[in-house]
Z-matrix of the N, CA and C atoms (Angstrom, degrees):
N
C 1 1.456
C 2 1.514 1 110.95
N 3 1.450 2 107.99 1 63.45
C 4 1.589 3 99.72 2 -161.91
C 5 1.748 4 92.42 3 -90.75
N 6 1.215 5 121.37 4 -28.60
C 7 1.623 6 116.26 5 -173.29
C 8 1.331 7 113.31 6 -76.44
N 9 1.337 8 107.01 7 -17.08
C 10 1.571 9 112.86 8 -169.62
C 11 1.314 10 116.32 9 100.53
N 12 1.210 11 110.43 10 19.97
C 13 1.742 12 119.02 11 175.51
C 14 1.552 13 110.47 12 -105.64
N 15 0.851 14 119.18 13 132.78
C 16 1.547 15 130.86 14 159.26
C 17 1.438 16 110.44 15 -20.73
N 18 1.528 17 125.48 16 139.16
C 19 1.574 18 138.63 17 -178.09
C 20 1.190 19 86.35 18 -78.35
N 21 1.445 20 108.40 19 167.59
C 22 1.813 21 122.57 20 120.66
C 23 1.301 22 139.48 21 -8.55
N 24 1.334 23 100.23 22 -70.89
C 25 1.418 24 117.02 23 -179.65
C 26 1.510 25 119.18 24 -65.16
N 27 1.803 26 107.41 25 -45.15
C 28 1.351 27 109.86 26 162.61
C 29 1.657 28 135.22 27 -49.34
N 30 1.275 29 105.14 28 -45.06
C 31 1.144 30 125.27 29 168.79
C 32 1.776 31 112.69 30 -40.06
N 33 1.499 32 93.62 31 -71.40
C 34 1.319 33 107.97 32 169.60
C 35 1.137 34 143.24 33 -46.55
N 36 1.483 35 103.01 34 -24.90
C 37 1.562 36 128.33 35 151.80
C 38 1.236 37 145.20 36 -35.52
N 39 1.778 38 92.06 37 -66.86
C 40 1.443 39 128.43 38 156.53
C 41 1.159 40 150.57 39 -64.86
N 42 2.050 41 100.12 40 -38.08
C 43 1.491 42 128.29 41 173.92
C 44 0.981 43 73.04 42 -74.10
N 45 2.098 44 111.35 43 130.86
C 46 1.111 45 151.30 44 152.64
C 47 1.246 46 116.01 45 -95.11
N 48 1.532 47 167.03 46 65.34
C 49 1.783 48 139.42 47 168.29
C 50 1.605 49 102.03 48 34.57
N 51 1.434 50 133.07 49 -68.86
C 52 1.401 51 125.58 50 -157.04
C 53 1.728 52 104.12 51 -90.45
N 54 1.044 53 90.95 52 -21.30
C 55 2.148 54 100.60 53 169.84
C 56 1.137 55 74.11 54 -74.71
N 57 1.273 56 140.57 55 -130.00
C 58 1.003 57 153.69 56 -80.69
C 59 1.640 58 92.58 57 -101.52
N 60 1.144 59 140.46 58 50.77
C 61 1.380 60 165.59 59 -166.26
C 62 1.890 61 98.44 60 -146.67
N 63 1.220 62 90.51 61 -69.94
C 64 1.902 63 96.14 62 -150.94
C 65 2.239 64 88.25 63 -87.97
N 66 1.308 65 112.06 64 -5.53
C 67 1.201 66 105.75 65 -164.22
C 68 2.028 67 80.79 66 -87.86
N 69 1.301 68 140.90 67 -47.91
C 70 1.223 69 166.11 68 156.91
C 71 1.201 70 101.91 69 -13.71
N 72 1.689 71 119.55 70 -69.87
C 73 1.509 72 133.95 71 -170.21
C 74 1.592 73 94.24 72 -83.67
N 75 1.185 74 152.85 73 -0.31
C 76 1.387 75 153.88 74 154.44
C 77 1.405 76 102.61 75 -77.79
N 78 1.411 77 126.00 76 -90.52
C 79 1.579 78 111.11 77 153.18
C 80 1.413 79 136.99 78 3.94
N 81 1.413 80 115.72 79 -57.17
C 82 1.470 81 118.15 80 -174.69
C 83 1.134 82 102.37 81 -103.23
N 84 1.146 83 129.50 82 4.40
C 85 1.646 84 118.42 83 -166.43
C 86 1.560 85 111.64 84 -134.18
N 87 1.508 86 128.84 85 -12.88
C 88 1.471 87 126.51 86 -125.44
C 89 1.617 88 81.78 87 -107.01
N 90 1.183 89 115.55 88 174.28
C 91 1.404 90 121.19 89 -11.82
C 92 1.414 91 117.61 90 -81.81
N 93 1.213 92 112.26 91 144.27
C 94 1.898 93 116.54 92 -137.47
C 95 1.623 94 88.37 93 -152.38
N 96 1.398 95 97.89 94 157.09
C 97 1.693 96 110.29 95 -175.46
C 98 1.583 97 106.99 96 -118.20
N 99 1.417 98 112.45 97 161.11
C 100 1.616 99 105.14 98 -164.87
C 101 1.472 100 101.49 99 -61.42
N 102 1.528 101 128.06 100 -35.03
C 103 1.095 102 105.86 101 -146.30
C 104 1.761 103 87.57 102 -74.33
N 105 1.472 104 123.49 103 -59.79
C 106 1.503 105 113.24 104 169.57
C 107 1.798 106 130.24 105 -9.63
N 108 1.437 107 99.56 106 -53.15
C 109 1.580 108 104.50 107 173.37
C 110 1.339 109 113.55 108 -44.96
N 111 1.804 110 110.34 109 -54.78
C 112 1.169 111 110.65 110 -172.38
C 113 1.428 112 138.43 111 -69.72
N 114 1.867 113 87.28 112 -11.80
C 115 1.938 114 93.57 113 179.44
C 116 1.710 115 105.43 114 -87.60
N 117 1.714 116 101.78 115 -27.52
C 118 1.823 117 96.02 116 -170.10
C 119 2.001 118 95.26 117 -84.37
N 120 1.242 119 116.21 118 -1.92
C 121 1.436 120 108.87 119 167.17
C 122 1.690 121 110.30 120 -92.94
N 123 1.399 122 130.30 121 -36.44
C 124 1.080 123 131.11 122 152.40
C 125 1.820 124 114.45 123 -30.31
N 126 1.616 125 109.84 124 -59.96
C 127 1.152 126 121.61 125 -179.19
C 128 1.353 127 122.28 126 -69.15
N 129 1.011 128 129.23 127 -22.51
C 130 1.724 129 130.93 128 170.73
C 131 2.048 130 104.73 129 -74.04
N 132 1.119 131 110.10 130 -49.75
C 133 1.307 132 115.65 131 177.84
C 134 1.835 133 123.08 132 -120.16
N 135 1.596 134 87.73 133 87.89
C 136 1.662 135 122.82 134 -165.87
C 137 1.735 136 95.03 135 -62.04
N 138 1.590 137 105.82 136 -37.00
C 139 1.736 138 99.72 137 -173.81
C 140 1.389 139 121.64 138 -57.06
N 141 1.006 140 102.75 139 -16.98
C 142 2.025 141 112.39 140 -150.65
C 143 1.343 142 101.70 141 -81.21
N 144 1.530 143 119.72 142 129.71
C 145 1.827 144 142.47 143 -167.96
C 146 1.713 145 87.43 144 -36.55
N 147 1.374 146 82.09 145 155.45
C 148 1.588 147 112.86 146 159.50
C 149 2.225 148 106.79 147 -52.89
N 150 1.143 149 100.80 148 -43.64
C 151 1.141 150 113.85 149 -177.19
C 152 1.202 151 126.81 150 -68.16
N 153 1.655 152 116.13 151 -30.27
C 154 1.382 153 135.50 152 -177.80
C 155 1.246 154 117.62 153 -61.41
N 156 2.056 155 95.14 154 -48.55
C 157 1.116 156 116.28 155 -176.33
C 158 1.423 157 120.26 156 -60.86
N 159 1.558 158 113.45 157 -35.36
C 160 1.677 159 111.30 158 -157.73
C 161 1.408 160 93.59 159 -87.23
N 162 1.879 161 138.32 160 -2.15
C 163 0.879 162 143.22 161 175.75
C 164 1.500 163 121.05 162 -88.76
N 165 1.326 164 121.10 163 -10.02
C 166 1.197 165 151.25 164 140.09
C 167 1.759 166 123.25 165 2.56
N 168 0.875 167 96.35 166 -77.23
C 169 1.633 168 113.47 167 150.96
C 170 1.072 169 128.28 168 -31.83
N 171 1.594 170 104.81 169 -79.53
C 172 1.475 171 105.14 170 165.32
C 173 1.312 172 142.70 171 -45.28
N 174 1.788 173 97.23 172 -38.40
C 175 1.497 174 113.26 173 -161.64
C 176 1.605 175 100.15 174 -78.47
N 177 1.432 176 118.53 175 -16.89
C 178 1.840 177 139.94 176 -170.19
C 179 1.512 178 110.60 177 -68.43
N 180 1.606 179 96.39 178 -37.79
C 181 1.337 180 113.08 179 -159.04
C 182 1.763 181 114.58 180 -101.20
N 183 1.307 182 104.31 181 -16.66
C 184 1.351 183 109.75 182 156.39
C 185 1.422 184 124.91 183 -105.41
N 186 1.679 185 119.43 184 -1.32
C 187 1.524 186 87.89 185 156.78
C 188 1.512 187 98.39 186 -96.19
N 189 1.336 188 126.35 187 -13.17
C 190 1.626 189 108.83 188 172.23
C 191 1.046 190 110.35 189 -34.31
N 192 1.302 191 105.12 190 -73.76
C 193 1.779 192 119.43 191 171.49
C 194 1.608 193 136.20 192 -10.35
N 195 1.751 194 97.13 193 -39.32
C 196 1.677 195 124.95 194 175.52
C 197 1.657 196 99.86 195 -64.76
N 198 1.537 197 89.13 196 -78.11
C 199 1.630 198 123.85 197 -166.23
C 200 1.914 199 95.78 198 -49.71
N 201 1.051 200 108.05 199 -26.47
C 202 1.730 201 96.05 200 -178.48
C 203 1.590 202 96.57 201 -91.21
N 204 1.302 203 138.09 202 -23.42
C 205 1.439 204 131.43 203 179.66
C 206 1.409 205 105.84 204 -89.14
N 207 1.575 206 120.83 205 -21.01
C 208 1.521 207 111.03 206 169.12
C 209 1.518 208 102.03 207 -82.59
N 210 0.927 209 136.07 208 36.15
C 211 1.608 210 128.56 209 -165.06
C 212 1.275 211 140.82 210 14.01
N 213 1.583 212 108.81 211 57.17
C 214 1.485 213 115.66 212 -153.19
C 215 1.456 214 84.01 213 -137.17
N 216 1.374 215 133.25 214 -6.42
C 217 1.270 216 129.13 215 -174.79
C 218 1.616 217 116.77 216 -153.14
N 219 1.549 218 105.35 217 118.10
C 220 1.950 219 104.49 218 -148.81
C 221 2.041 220 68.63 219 -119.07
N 222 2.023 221 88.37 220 146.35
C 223 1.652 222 100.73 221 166.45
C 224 1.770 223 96.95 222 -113.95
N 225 0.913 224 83.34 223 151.65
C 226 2.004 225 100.00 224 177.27
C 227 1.622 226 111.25 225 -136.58
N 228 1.352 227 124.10 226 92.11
C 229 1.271 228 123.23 227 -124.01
C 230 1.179 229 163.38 228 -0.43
N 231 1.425 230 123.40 229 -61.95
C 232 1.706 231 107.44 230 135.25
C 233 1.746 232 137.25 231 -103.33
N 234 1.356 233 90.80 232 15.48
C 235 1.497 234 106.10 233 159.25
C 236 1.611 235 137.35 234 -108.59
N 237 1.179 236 104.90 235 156.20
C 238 1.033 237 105.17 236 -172.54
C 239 1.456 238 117.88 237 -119.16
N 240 1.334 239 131.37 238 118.92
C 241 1.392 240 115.19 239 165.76
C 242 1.485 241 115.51 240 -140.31
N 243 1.507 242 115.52 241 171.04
C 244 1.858 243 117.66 242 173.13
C 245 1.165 244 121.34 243 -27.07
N 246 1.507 245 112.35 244 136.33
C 247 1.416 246 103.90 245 157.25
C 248 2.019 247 108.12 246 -103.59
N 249 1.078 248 98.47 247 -168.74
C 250 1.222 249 93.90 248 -159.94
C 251 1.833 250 111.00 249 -83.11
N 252 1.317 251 107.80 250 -10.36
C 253 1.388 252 117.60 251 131.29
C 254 1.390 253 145.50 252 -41.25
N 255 1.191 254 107.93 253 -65.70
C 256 1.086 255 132.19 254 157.58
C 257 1.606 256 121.21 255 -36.40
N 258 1.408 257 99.56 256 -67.73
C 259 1.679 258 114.90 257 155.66
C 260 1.412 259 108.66 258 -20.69
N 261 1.169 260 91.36 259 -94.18
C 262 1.981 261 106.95 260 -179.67
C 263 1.566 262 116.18 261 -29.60
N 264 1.529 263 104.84 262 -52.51
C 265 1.970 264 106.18 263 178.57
C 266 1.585 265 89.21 264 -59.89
N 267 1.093 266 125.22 265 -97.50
C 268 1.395 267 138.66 266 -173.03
C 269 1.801 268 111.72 267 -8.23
N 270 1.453 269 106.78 268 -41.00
C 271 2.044 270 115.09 269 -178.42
C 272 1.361 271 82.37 270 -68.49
N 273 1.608 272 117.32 271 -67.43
C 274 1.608 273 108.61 272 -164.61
C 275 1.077 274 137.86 273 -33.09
N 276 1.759 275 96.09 274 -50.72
C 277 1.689 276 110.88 275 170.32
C 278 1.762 277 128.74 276 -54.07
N 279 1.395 278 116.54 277 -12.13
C 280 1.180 279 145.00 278 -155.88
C 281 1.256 280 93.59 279 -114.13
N 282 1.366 281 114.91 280 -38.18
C 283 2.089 282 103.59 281 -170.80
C 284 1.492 283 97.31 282 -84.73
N 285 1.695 284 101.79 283 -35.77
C 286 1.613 285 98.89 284 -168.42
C 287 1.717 286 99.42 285 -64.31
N 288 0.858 287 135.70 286 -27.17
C 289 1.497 288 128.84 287 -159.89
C 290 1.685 289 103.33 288 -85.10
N 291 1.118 290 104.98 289 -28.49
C 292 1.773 291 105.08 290 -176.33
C 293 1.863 292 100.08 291 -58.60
């Protein structure tokens, strides 16, 4: 972490499945508002309970909550999009997957 960016390992720490879900649909979508997150996350995963869904909201708004204290995700009033952190985890996740 000599630049002041997050390791590997940190990353790995942090990247959660649902981070790295709603951090994805911020990325491709932003600048985007919670309730938005929660319909294009609704929309990627059609299987998920009736119940999952109406929890949606909530569940949007607390990893925002994470992802904006790991500094990978800045709100500018009711949106939300990358920071330039964020950016960088998010490219990584994308190179690592190729």
């Amino acid at each position: 972490m000599t630049d002041g960016s997050p390791d590997a390992e940190f990353i790995r720490r942090h990247l959660t499945g649902v981070r790295r879900t709603v951090l994805a649909i911020v990325a491709n979508h932003g600048p985007i508002s919670l309730d938005d997150i929660a319909i294009e996350w609704a929309r990627q995963h059609l299987t998920i309970s009736r119940r999952h869904r109406f929890a949606l909201p909530r569940m949007s708004g607390q990893v925002l909550w994470r992802l904006e204290n790991l500094g990978w995700v800045a709100r500018r009033g009711d949106q939300y999009l990358l920071t330039a952190e964020g950016r960088r985890v998010h490219d990584g996740i994308a190179i690592a997957s190729e």
